[in-house]
Backbone as a chain_set.jsonl record, in Angstrom:
{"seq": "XXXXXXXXXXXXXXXXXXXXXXXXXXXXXXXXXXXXXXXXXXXXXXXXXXXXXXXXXXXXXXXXXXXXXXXXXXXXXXXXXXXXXXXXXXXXXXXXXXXXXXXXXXXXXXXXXXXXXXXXXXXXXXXXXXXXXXXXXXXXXXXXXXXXXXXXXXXXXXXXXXXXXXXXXXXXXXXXXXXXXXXXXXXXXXXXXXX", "coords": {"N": [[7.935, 1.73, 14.669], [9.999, -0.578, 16.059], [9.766, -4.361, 17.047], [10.351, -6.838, 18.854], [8.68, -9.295, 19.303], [5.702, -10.654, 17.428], [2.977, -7.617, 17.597], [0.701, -7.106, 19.899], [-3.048, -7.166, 19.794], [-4.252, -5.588, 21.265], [-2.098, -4.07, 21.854], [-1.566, -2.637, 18.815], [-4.208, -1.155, 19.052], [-3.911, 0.978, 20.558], [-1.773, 1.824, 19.306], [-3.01, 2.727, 16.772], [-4.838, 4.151, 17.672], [-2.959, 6.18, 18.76], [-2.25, 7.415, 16.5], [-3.863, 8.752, 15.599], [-3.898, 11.787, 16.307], [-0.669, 12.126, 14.847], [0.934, 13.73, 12.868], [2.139, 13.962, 9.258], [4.684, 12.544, 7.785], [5.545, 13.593, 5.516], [6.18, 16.044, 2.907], [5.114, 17.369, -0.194], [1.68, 16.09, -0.502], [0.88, 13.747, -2.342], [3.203, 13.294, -3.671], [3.57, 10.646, -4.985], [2.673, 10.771, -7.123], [4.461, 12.155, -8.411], [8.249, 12.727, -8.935], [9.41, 13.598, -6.519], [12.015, 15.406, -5.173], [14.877, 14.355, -3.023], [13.595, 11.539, -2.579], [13.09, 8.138, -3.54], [11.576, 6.931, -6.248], [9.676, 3.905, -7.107], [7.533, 1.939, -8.807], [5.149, -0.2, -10.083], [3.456, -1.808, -12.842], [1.018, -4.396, -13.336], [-0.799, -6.219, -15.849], [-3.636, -7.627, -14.57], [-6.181, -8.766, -15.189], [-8.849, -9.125, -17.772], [-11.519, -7.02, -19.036], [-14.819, -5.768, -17.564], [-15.865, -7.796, -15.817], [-13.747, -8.087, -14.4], [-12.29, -6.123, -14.007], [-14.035, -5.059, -12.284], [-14.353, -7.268, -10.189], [-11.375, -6.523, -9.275], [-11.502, -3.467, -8.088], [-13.04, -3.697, -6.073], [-11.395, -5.717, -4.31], [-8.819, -4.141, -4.319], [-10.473, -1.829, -2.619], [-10.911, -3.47, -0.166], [-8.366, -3.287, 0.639], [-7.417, -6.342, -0.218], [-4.62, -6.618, -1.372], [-2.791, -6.34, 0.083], [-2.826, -8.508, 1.533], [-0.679, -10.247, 2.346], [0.488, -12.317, 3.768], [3.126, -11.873, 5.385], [2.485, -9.449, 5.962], [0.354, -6.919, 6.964], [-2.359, -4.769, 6.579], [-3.875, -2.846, 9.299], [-6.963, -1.517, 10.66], [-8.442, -4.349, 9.271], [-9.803, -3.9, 6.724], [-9.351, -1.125, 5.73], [-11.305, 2.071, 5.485], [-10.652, 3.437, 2.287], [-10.742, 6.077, 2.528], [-9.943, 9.395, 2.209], [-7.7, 10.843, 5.002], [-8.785, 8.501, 7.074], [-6.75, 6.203, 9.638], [-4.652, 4.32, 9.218], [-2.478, 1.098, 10.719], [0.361, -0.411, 9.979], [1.411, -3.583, 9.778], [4.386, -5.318, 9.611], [6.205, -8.48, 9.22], [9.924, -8.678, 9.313], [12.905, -10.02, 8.805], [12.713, -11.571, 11.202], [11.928, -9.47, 12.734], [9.447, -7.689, 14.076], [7.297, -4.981, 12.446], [5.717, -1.909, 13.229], [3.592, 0.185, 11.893], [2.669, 3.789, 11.245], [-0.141, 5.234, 8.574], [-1.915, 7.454, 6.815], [-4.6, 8.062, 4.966], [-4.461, 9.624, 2.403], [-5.244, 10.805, -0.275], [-7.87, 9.917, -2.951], [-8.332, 8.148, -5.875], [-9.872, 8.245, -8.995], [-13.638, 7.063, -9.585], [-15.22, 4.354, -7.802], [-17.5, 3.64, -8.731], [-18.072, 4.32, -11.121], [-16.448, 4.774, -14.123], [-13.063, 4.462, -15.368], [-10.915, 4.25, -13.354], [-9.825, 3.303, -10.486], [-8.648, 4.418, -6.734], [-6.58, 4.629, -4.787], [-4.404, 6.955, -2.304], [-1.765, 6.929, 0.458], [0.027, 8.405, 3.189], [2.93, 8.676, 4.878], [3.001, 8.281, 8.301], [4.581, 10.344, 11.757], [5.558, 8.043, 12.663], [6.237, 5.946, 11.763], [8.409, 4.235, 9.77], [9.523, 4.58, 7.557], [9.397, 7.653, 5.176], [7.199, 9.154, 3.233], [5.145, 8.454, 0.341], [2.599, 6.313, -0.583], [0.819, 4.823, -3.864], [-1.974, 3.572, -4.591], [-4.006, 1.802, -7.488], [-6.513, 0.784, -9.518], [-6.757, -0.195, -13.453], [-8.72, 0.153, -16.027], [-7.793, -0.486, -19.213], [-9.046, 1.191, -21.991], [-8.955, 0.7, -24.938], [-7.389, -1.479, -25.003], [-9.164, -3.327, -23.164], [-7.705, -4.478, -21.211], [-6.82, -5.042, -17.586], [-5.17, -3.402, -15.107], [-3.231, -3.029, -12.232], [-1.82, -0.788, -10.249], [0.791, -0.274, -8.393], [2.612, 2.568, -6.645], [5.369, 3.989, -4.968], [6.68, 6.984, -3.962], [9.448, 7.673, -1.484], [11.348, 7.657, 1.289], [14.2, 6.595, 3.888], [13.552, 7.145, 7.209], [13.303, 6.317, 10.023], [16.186, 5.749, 12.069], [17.469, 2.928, 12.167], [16.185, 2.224, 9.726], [17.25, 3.644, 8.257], [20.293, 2.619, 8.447], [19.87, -0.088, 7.524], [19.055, 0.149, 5.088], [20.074, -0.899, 2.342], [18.542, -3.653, 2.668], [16.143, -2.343, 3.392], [15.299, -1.369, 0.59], [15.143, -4.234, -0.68], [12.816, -5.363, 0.477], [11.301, -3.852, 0.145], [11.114, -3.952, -2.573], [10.191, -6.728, -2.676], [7.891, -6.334, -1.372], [6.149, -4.839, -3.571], [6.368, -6.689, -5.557], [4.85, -8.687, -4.493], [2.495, -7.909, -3.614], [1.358, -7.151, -6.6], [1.091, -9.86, -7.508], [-1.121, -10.849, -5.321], [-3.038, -9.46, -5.856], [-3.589, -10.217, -8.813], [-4.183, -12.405, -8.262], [-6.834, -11.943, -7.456], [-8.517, -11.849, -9.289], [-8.06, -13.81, -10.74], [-6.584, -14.366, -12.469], [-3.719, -16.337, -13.243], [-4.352, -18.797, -12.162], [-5.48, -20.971, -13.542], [-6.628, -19.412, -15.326], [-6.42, -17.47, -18.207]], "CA": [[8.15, 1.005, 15.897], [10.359, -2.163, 15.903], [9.368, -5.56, 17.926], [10.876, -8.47, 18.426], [7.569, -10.24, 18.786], [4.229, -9.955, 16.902], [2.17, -7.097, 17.942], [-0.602, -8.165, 20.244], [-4.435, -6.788, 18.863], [-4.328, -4.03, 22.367], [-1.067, -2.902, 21.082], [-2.037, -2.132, 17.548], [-5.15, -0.607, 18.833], [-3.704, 1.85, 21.317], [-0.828, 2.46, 18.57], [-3.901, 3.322, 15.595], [-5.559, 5.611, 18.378], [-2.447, 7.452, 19.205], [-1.731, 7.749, 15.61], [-4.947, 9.642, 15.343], [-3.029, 13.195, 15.903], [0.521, 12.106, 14.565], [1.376, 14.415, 11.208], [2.35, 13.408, 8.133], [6.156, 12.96, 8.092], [6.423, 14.179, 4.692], [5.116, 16.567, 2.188], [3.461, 17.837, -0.249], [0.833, 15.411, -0.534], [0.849, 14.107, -3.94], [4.783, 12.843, -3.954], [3.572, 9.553, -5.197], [2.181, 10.874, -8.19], [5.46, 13.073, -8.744], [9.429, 12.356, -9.044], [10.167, 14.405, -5.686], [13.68, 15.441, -4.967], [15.076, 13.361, -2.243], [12.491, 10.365, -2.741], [13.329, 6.717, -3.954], [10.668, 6.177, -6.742], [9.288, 2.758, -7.686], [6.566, 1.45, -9.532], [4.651, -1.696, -10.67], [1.928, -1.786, -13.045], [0.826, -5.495, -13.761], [-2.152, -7.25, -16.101], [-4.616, -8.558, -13.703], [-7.601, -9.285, -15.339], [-9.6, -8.471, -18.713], [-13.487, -6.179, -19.447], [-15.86, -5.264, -16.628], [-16.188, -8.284, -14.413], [-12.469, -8.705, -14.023], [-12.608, -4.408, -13.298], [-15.4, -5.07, -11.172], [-13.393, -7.441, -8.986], [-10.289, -5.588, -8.897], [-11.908, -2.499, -7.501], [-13.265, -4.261, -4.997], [-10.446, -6.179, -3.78], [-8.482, -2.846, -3.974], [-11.343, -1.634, -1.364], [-10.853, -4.749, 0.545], [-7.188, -4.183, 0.849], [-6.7, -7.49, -0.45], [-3.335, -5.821, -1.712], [-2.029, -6.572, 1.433], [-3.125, -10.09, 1.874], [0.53, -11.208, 1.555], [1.177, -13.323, 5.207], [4.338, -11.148, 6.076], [2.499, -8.239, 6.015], [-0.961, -6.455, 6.658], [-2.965, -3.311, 7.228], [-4.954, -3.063, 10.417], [-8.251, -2.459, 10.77], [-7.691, -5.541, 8.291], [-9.933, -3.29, 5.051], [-9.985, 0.357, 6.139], [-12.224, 2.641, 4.348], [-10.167, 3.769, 1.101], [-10.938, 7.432, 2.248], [-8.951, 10.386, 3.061], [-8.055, 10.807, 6.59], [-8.198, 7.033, 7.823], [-5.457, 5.941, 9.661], [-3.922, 2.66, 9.169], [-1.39, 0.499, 10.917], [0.947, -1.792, 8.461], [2.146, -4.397, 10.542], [5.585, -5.977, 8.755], [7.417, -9.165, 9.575], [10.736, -8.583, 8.163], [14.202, -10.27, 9.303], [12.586, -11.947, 12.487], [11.736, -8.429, 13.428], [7.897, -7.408, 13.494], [7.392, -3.516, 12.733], [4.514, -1.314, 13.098], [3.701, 2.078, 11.11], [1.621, 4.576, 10.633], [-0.517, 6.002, 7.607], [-3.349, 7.647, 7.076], [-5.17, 7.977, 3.21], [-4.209, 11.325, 1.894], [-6.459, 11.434, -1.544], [-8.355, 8.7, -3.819], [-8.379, 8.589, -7.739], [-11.094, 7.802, -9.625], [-14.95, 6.316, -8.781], [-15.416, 2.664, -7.683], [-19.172, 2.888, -9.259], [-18.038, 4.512, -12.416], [-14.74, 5.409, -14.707], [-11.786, 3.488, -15.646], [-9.718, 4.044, -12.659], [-10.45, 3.715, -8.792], [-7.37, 4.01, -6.203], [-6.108, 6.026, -3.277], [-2.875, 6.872, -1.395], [-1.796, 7.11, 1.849], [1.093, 9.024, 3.303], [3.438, 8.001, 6.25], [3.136, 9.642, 9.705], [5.945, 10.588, 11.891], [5.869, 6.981, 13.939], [6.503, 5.138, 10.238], [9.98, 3.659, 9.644], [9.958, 6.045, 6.462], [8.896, 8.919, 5.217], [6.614, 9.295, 1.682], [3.663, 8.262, 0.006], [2.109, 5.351, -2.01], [-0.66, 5.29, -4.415], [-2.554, 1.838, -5.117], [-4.903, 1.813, -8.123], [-6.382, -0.315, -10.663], [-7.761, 1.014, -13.843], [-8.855, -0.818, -17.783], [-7.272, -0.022, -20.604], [-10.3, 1.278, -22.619], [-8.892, 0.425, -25.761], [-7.807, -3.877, -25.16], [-9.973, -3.957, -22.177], [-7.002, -5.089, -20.074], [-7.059, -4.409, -16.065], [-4.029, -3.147, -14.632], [-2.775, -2.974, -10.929], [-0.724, -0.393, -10.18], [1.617, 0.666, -6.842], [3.826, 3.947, -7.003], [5.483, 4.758, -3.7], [7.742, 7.693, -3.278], [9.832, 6.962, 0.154], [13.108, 7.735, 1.609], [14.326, 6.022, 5.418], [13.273, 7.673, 7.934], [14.046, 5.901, 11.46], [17.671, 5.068, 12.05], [16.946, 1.316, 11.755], [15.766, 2.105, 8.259], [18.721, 4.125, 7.43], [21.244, 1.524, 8.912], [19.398, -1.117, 6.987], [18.963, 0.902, 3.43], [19.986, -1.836, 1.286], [17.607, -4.57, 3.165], [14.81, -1.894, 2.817], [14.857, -1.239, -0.694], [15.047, -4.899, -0.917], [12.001, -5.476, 0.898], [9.779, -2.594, -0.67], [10.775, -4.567, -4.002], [9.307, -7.73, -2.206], [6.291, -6.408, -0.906], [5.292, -4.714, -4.734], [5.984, -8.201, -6.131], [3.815, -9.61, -3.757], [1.059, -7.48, -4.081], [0.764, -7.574, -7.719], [0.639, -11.208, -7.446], [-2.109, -10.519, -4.613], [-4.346, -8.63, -6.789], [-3.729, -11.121, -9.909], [-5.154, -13.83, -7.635], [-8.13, -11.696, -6.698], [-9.195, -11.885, -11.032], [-8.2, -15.575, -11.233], [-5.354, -14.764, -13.222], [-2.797, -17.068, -12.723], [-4.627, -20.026, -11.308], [-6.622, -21.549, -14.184], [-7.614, -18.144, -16.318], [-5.184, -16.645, -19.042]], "C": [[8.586, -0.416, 15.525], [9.921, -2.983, 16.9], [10.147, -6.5, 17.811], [9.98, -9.335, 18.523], [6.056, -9.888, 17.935], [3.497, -8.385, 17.64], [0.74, -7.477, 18.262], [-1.922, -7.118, 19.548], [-4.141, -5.523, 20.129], [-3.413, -2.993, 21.693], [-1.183, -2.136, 20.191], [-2.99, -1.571, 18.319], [-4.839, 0.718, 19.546], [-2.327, 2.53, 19.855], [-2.056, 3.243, 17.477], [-4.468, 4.17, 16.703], [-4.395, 6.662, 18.709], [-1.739, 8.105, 17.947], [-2.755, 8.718, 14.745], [-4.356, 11.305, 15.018], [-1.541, 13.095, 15.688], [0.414, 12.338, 12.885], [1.821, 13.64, 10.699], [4.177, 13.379, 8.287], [6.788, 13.355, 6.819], [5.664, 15.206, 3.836], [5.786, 16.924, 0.814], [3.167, 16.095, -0.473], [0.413, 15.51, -2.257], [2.189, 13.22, -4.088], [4.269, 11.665, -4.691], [3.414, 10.042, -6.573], [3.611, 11.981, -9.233], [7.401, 12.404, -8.743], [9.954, 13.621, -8.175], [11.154, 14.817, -5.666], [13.842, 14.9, -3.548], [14.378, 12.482, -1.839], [13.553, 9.315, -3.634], [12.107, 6.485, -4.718], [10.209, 5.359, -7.68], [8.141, 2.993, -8.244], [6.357, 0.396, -9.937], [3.886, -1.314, -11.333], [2.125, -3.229, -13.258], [-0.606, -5.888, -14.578], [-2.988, -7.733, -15.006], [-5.675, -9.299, -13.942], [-7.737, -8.855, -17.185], [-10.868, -8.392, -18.581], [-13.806, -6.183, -17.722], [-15.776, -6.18, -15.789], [-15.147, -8.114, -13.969], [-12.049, -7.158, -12.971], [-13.458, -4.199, -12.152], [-14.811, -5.568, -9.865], [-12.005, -6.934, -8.159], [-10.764, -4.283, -7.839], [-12.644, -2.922, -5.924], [-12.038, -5.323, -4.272], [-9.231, -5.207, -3.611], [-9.321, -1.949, -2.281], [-10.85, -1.975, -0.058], [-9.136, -4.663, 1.095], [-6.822, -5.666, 0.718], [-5.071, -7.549, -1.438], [-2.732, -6.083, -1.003], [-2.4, -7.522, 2.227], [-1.991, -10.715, 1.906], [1.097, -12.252, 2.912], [2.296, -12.2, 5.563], [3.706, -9.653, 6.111], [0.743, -7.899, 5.8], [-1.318, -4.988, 7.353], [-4.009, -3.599, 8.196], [-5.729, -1.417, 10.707], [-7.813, -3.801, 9.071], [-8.927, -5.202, 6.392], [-10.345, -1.813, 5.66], [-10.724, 1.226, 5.444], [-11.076, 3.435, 3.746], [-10.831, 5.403, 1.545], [-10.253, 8.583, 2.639], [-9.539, 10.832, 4.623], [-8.498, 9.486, 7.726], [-7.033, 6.735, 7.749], [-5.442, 4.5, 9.727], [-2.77, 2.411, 9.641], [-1.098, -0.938, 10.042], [1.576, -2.146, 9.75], [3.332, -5.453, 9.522], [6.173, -6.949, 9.509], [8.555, -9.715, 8.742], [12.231, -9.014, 9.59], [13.902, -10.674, 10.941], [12.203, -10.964, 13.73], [9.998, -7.982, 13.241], [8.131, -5.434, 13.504], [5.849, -2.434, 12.473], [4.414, 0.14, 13.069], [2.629, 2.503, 10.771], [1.299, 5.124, 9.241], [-1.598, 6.08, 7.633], [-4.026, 8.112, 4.977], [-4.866, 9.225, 3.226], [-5.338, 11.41, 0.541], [-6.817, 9.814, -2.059], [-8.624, 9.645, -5.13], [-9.78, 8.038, -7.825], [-12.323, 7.365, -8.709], [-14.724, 5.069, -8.564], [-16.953, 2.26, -8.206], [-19.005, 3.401, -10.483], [-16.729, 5.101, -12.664], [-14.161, 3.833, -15.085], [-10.846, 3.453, -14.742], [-10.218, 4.082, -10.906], [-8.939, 3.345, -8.038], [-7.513, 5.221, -5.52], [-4.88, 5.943, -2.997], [-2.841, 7.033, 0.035], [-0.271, 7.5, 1.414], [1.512, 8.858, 4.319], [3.332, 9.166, 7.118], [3.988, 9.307, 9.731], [5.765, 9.165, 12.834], [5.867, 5.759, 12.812], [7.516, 5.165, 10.044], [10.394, 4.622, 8.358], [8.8, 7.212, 6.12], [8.199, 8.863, 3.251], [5.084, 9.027, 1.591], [3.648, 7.117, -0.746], [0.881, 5.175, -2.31], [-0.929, 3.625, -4.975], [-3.73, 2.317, -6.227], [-5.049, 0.812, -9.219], [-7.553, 0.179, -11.686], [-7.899, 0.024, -15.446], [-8.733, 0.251, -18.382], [-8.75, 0.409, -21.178], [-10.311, 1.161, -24.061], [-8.364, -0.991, -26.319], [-8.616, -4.162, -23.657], [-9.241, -4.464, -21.296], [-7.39, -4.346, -18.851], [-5.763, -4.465, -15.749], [-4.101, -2.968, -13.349], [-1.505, -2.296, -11.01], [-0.042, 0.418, -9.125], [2.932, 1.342, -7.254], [4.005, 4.508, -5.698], [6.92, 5.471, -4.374], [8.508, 7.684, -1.767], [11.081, 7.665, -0.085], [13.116, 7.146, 3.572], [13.768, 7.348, 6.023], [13.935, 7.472, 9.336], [15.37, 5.182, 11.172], [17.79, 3.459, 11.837], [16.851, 1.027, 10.072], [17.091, 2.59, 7.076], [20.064, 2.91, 7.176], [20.988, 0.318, 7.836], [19.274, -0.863, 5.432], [18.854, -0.289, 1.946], [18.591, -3.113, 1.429], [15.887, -3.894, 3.082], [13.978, -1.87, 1.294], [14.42, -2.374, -1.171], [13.159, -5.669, -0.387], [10.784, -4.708, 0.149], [10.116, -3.337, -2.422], [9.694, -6.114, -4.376], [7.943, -7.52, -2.447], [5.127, -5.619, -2.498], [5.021, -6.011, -5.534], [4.524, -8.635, -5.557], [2.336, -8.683, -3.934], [0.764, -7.44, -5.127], [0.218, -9.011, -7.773], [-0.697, -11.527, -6.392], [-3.278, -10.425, -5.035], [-4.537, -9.229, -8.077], [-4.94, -12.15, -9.711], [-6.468, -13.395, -7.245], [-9.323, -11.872, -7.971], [-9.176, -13.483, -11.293], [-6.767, -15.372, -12.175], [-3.978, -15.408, -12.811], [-3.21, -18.355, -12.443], [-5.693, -20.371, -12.191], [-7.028, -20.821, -15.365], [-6.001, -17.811, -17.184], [-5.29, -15.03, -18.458]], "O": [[7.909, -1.243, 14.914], [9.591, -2.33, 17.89], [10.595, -6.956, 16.759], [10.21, -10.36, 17.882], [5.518, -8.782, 17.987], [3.977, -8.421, 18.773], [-0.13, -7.928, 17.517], [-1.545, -6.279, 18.73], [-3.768, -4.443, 19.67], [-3.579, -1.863, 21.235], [-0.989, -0.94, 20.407], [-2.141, -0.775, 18.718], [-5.515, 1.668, 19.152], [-2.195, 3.74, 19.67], [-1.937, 4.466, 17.417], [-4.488, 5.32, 16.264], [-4.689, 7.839, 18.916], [-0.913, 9.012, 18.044], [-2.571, 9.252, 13.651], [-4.351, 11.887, 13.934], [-0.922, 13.959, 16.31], [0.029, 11.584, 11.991], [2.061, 12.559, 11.236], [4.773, 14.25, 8.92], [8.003, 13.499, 6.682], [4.45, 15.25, 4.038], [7.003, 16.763, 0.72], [3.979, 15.175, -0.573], [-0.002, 16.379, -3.024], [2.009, 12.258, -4.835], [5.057, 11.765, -5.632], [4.276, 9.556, -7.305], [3.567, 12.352, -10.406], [7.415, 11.228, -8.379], [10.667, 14.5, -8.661], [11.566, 14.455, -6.768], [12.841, 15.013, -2.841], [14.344, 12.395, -0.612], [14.564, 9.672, -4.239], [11.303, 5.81, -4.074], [10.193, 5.679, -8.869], [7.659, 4.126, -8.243], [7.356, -0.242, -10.268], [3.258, -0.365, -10.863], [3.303, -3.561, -13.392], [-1.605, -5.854, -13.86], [-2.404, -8.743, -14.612], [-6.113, -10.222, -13.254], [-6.786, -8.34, -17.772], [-11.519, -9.333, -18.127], [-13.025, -6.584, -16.859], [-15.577, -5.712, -14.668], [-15.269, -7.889, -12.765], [-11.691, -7.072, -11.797], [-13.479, -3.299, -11.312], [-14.686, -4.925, -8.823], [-11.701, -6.946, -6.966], [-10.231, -4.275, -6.729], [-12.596, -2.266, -4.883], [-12.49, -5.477, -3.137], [-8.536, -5.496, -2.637], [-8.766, -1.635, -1.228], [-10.491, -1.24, 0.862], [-8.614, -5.564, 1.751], [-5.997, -6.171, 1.479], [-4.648, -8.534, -2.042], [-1.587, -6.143, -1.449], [-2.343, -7.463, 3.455], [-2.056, -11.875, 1.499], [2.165, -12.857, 2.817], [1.775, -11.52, 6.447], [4.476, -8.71, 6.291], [0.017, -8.354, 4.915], [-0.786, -4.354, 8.263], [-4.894, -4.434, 8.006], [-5.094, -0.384, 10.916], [-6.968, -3.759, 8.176], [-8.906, -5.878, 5.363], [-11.486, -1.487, 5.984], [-10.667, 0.824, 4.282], [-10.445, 4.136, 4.537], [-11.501, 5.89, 0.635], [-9.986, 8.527, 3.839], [-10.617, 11.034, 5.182], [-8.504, 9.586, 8.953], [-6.27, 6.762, 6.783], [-6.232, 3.739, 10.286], [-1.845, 3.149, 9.301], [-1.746, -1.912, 9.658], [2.1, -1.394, 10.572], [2.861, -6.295, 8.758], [6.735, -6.545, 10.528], [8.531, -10.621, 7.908], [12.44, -8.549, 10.711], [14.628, -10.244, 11.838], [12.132, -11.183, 14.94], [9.488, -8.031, 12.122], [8.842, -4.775, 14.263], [5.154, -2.444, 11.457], [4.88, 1.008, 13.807], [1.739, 1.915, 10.155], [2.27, 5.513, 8.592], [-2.385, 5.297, 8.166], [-3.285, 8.416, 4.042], [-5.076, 9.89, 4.24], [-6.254, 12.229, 0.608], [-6.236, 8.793, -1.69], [-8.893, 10.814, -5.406], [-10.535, 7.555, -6.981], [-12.251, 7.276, -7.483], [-13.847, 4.592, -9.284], [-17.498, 1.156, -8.177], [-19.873, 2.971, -11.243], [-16.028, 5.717, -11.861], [-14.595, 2.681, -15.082], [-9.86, 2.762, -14.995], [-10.921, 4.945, -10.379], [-8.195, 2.435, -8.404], [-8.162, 6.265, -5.581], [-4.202, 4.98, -3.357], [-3.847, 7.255, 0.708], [0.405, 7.309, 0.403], [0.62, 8.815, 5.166], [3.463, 10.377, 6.941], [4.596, 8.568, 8.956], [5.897, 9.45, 14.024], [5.452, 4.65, 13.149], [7.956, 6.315, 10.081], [11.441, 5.264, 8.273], [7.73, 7.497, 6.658], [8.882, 8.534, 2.281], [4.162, 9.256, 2.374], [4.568, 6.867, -1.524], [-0.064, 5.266, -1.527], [-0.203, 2.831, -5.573], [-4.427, 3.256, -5.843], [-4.145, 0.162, -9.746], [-8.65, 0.662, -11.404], [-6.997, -0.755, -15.756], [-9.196, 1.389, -18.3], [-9.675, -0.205, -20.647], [-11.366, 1.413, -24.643], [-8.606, -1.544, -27.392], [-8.571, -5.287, -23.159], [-9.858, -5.02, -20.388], [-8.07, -3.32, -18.863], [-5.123, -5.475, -16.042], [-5.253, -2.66, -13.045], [-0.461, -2.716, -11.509], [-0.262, 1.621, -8.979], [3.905, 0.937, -7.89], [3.201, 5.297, -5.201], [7.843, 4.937, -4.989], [7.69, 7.694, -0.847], [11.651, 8.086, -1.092], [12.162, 7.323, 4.33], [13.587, 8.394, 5.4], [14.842, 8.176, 9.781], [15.599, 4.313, 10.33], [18.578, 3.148, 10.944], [17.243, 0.074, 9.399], [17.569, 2.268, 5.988], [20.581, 2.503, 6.136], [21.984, -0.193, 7.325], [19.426, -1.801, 4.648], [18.047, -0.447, 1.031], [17.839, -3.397, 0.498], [14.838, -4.495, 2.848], [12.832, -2.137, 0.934], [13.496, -2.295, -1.981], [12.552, -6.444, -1.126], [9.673, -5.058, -0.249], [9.305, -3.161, -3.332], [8.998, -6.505, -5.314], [7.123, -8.051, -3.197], [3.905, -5.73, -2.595], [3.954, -6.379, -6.025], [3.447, -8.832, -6.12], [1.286, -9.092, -4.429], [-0.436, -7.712, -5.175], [-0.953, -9.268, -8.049], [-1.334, -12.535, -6.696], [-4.3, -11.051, -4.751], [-5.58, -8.907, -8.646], [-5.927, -12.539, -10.335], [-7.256, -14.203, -6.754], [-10.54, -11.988, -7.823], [-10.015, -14.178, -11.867], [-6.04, -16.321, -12.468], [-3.245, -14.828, -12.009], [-2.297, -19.18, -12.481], [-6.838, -20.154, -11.795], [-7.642, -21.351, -16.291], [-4.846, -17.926, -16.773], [-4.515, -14.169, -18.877]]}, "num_chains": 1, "name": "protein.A"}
């Protein structure tokens, strides 16, 4: 759904309730983790942190959706529970246009109270400007103790808007991984004071 102004808090809430029974608009479930056929797929991993506390905070700011702390862009309820079968609306302001989409968690990786890796995906419904999956996780090296952050969406357009726009999308979904690595850097301290 495009806007030309913000989305007021009613709106979003009547859009996340009627996105309650709106399917998945793509399948299988999993694409993120795979090199689909007709998918677009990216990837980031980034450093975030180093050892246990730095793992400790990551996983929790993963939780927290603080992944999607970036000002031009957030998930509403504003930290949904990381579990399959919550739906989430991403609210985007892109090109003076606000846009609002559905997804709902399709699976989670790893524990958040034990392991080396904790993360989930979500997969777009059919009232989502495209069509795919992306998987957020953050997991330590177990052999330099680094912490990694890492987003893997599979996608292709979906709504005519998205098609029309193709180049301005891709450009955008390269944005918004920047920006969330840098998101999730800042949630360890790295960057601002810490090596």
């Amino acid at each position: 759904m495009f806007l030309a102004t913000r989305p007021s808090r009613r709106t979003i809430e009547r859009f996340l309730d009627a996105s309650q029974a709106v399917p998945l608009s793509y399948e299988p479930i999993g694409a993120a983790q795979r090199d689909p056929d007709g998918f677009k797929v990216d990837e980031l991993v980034v450093t975030i942190g180093h050892g246990h506390a730095d793992f400790d905070r990551a996983k929790a700011a993963l939780a927290a959706w603080k992944h999607f702390d970036l000002g031009w862009m957030q998930a509403i309820p504003a930290a949904p529970d990381p579990e399959p079968g919550t739906v989430v609306a991403v609210v985007i302001r892109h090109l003076g246009l606000w846009s609002l989409n559905g997804c709902r968690i399709v699976y989670r990786i790893g524990d958040r109270d034990q392991g080396t890796r904790f993360g989930f995906a979500y997969g777009t419904l059919a009232n989502h400007a495209e069509a795919g999956e992306e998987l957020f996780e953050v997991f330590m090296d177990p052999s330099s103790g680094d912490v990694r952050y890492r987003i893997r969406a599979a996608s292709r357009p979906r709504a005519a808007l998205a098609w029309i726009g193709y180049p301005l999308v891709r450009a955008l979904q390269g944005r918004c991984r920047r920006h969330s690595g840098q998101a999730m850097r800042l949630t360890t301290g790295v960057g601002v004071g810490r090596s």
